[in-house]
N, C-alpha and C positions, 0 to 999 in steps of 0.2 A: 687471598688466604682462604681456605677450607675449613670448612667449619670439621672439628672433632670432636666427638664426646670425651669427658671431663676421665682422666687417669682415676683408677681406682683408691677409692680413700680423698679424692677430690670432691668430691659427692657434698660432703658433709662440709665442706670447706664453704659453703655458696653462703650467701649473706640470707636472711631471714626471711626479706621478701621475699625471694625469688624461691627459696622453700617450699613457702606459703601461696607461691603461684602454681606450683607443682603439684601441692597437696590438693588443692581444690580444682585443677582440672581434670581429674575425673569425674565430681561430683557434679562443675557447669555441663562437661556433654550429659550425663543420666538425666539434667535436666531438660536440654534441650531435643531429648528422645522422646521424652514423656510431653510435654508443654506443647499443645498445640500452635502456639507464638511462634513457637522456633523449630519445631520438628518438619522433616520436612512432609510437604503434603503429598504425600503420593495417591490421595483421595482426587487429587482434583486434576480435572481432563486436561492432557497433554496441549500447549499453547503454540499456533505454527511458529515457525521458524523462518521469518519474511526474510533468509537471508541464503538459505538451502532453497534448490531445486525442489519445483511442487510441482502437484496435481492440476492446482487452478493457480491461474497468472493474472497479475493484476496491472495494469498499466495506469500510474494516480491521475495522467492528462493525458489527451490527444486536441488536436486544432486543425480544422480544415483549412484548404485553401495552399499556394503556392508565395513563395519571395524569386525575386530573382536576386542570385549574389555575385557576387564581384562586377555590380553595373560598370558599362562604359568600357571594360575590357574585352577583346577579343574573345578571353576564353568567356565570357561571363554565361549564366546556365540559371535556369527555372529550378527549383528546389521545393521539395514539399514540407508545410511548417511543422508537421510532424511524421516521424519515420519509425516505425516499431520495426522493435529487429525482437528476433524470436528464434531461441535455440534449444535443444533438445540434448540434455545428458542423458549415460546409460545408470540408471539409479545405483544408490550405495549397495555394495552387496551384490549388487546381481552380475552376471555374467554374460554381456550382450556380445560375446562371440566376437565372428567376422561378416556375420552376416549382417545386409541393408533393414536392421527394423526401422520401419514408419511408426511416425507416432501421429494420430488423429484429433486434431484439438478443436474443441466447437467456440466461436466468438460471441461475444456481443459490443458493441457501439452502444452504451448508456448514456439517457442523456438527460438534464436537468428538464425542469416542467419549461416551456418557452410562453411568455420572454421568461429568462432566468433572471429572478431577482434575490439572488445569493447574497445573504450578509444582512438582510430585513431581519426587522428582533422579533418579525412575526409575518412569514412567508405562508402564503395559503396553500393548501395541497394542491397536488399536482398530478400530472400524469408524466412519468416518465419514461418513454419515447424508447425503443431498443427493437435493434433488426441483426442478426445474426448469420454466421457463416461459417465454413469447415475450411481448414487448411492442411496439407497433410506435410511433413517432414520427417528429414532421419534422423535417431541417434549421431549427434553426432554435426550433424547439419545446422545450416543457418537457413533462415528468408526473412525478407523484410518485405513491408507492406503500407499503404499510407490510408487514412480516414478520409481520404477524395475517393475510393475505389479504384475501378482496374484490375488488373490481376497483379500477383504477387512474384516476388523476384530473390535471387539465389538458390538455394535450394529444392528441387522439385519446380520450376521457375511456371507461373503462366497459368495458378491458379487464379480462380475469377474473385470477387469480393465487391460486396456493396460500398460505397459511399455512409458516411456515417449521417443520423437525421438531423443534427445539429451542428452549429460551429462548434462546440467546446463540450467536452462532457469525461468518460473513464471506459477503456477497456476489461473486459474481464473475460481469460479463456479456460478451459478445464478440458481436459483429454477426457477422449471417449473411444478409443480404440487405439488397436495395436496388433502390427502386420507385419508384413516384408514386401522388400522390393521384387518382381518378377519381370521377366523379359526386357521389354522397351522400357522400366522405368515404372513401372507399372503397378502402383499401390493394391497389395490385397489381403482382406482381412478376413480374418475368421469370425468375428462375430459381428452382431446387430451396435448398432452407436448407443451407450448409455457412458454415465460418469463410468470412471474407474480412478482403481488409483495408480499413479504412475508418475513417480515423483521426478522428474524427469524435465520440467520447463524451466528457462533461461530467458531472460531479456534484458532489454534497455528499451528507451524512447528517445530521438534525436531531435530536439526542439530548435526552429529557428524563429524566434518572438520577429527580427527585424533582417531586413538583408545583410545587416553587419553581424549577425550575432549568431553567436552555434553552443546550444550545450546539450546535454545530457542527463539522464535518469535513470536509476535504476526499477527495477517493476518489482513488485510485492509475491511471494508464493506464499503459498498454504499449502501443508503435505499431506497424504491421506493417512487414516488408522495406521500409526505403528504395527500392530497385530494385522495388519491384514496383507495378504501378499501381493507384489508388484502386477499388476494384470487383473485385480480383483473388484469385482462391481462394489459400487458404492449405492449405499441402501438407500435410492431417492423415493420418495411420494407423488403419485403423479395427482394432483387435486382435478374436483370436477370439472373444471372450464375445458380438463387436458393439458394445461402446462404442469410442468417441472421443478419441484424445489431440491435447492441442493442444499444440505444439512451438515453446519460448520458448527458443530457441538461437542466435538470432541469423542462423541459416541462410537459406540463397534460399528465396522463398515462405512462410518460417517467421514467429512474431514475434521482436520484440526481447527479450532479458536482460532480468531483474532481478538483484540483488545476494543477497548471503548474510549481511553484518554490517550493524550499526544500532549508531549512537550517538546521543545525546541527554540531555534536561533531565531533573532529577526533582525533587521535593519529599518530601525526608525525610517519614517515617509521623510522625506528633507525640498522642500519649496523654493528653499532659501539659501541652502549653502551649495555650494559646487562640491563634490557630484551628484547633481540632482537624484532622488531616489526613489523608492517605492519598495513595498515587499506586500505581497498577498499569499494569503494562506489557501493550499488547496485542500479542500475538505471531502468525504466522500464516505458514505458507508453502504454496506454491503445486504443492509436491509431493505432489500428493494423489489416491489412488485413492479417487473417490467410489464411497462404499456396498459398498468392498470393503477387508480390514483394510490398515492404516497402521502403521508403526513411530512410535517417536516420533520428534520433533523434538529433537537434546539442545544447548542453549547455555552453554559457557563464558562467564563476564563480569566484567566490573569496575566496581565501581561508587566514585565519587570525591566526597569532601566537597568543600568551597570551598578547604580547605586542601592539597587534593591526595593525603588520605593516603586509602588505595589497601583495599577488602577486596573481594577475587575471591572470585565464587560461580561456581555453577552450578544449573538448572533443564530441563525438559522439558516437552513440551505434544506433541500430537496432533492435528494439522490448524491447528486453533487454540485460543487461552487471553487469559485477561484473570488475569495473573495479580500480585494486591498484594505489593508487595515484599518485607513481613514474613512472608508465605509460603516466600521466598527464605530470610530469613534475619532473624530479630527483632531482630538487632540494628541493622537500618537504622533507624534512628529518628534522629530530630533528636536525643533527647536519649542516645541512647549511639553517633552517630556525631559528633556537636560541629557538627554543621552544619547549618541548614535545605534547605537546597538546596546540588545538586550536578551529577553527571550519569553516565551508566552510559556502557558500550562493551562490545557483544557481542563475541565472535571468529565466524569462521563456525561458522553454525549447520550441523548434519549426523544424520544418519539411523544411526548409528554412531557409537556413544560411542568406539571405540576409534583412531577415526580423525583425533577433535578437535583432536591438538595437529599435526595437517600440515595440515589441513583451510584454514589461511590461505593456501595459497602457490593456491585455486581451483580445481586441478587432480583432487584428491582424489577417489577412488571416493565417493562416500557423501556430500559438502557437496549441499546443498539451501538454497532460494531462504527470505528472510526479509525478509519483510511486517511495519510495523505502527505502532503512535502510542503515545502516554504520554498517560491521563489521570488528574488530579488532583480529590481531592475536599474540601471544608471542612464543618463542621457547627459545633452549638453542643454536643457531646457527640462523645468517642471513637468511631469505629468507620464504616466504609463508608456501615453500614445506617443512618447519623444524619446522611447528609451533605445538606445543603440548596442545596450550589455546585457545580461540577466544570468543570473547563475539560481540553480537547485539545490538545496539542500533537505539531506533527509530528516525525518521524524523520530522521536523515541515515545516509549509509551509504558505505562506500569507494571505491564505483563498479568494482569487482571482479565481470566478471558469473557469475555458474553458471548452466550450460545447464540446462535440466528440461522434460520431457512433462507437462503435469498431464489425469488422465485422467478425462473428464466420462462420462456416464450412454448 
């Protein structure tokens, strides 16, 4: 049925409430115009959009090394345990023609301090380790590439790349130019490599934890200035050492925010019941002086059974961490929290333990940006290292942004 407004002279017919709900909503919007509570904020810098095509690409893991799958079969095949696939739109609004534009995006391989002791309630600083690379692709295009090195495959096929400096750690890439295709295939640009903005990256990460097991991830964007136009430099600082901060503040010229809290799923650790279990959280934030030391990361949090009953921890990590929840605290388990599944809720994360309990109101000296996903694993035996399944799931967070420089190479 469609709804109709009320026949004339029906008006008056309406019952008292409903009147009196009509009489006063003009008077709730005047308030919520004026009330900073509820008005809305148009003071406060644009938040990215980790779900739109960005400027910078963020990939939450990578993992070196190979699996072989489908052992003992003919066809059976080496496999890399992680595979970044990386694709390039023609950004909103703009009119990328028929022509072949390249898009120029610079890498880095971040890597926790080693050994990585992620999920300690008091991890010592660190030096985190990051060696970079250019890759070029089309509007339009695909390539994928693995954190073992070699060169790079589908699109533009046969670019070279480093090897990543650790087993395990987070990609992060950002365009810095923009060309066309000529002759043989032939990338050429008009200007010198610096950020821009060029909203325009695409991906996934294709995870094989075990020879049986395959899944998937989505990667993180961040867009650049609204106000600024598609091909337009982004206002970096070059500090005295000579490296590069890129400036996620939301500022003119700058990129967009990320947040500092993350909520989300989990699956209690299980020891004891079949299907053996496990879930770690992967952690990561974007305030990071590559290859020069790092404080840690420290996160308050709560994590909730189905029943809602409440045990607050705390942990730290160093650039980033994939860290299992029993590391947190052994007593998250199905079977000594009463629940199989539940779900956590960071407070902001910060660089400064002693700053954590103000750290929510954003503002705070020391709050820093937090990145990351939950993944789960199953087996027919106890313990990570027996798991045969695992699946990803993503993050939510309170759309509270904190500014941050993160400082490249």
């Amino acid at each position: 049925m469609q709804w109709a407004p009320p026949a004339l002279g029906e008006e008056n017919a309406m019952d008292p409430l409903a009147r009196s709900a009509r009489a006063l909503f003009p008077l709730i919007l005047a308030i919520a115009l004026v009330t900073p509570g509820l008005a809305a904020t148009a003071a406060t810098p644009p938040l990215a959009d980790v779900n739109k095509p960005g400027s910078i690409i963020v990939y939450q893991k990578f993992q070196t090394d190979w699996v072989t799958v489908d052992q003992g079969r003919p066809d059976q095949s080496v496999q890399p345990r992680s595979l970044i696939e990386l694709g390039a739109t023609c950004p909103a609004n703009m009119d990328c023609g028929i022509q072949d534009i390249v898009v120029r995006v610079r890498f880095h391989w971040v890597c926790p301090p080693q050994p990585d002791n992620a999920g300690a309630k008091f991890s010592s600083p660190g030096i985190c380790a990051a060696n970079d690379f250019f890759v070029n692709l089309t509007v339009n295009g695909k390539l994928w590439f693995t954190p073992n090195g070699g060169t790079t495959s589908g699109d533009l096929a046969g670019q070279p790349l480093p090897a990543a400096l650790c087993n395990r750690g987070y990609l992060i890439g950002f365009v810095t130019n923009i060309g066309r295709l000529v002759g043989d295939n032939t990338a050429v640009f008009d200007h010198s490599d610096q950020p821009i903005k060029f909203d325009s990256l695409i991906g996934d990460a294709i995870m094989r934890n075990a020879p049986q097991d395959l899944q998937a991830f989505k990667a993180l964007a961040i867009q650049g200035d609204p106000n600024e136009v598609q091909g337009g430099a982004i206002a970096t600082t070059t500090l005295p050492n000579g490296v590069t901060d890129l400036p996620l503040d939301g500022g003119a010229n700058h990129y967009l925010e990320v947040t500092g809290q993350l909520s989300g799923d989990v699956r209690f650790n299980s020891d004891l019941m079949p299907p053996f279990a496990d879930t770690a959280l992967i952690l990561l934030t974007l305030d990071v002086n590559s290859n020069q030391g790092n404080q840690p990361t420290f996160v308050n949090l709560n994590f909730y059974n189905a029943q809602q009953q409440e045990f607050s921890e705390a942990l730290s990590f160093t650039c980033w961490g994939e860290i299992n929840i029993a590391t947190i605290d052994p007593s998250l388990t199905q079977e000594g929290f009463g629940s199989e599944r539940g779900q956590f809720q960071t407070f902001q994360a910060s660089n400064n333990a002693q700053t954590l309990p103000t750290c929510p109101d954003g503002s705070t000296a020391g709050c820093v940006t937090l990145l990351g996903a939950v993944q789960m694993t199953e087996g027919p035996s106890p313990g990570p290292a027996n798991a045969t399944r695992s699946y990803t799931v993503p993050v939510f967070n309170n759309s509270l942004p904190i500014p941050t420089f993160q400082v490249t190479m």
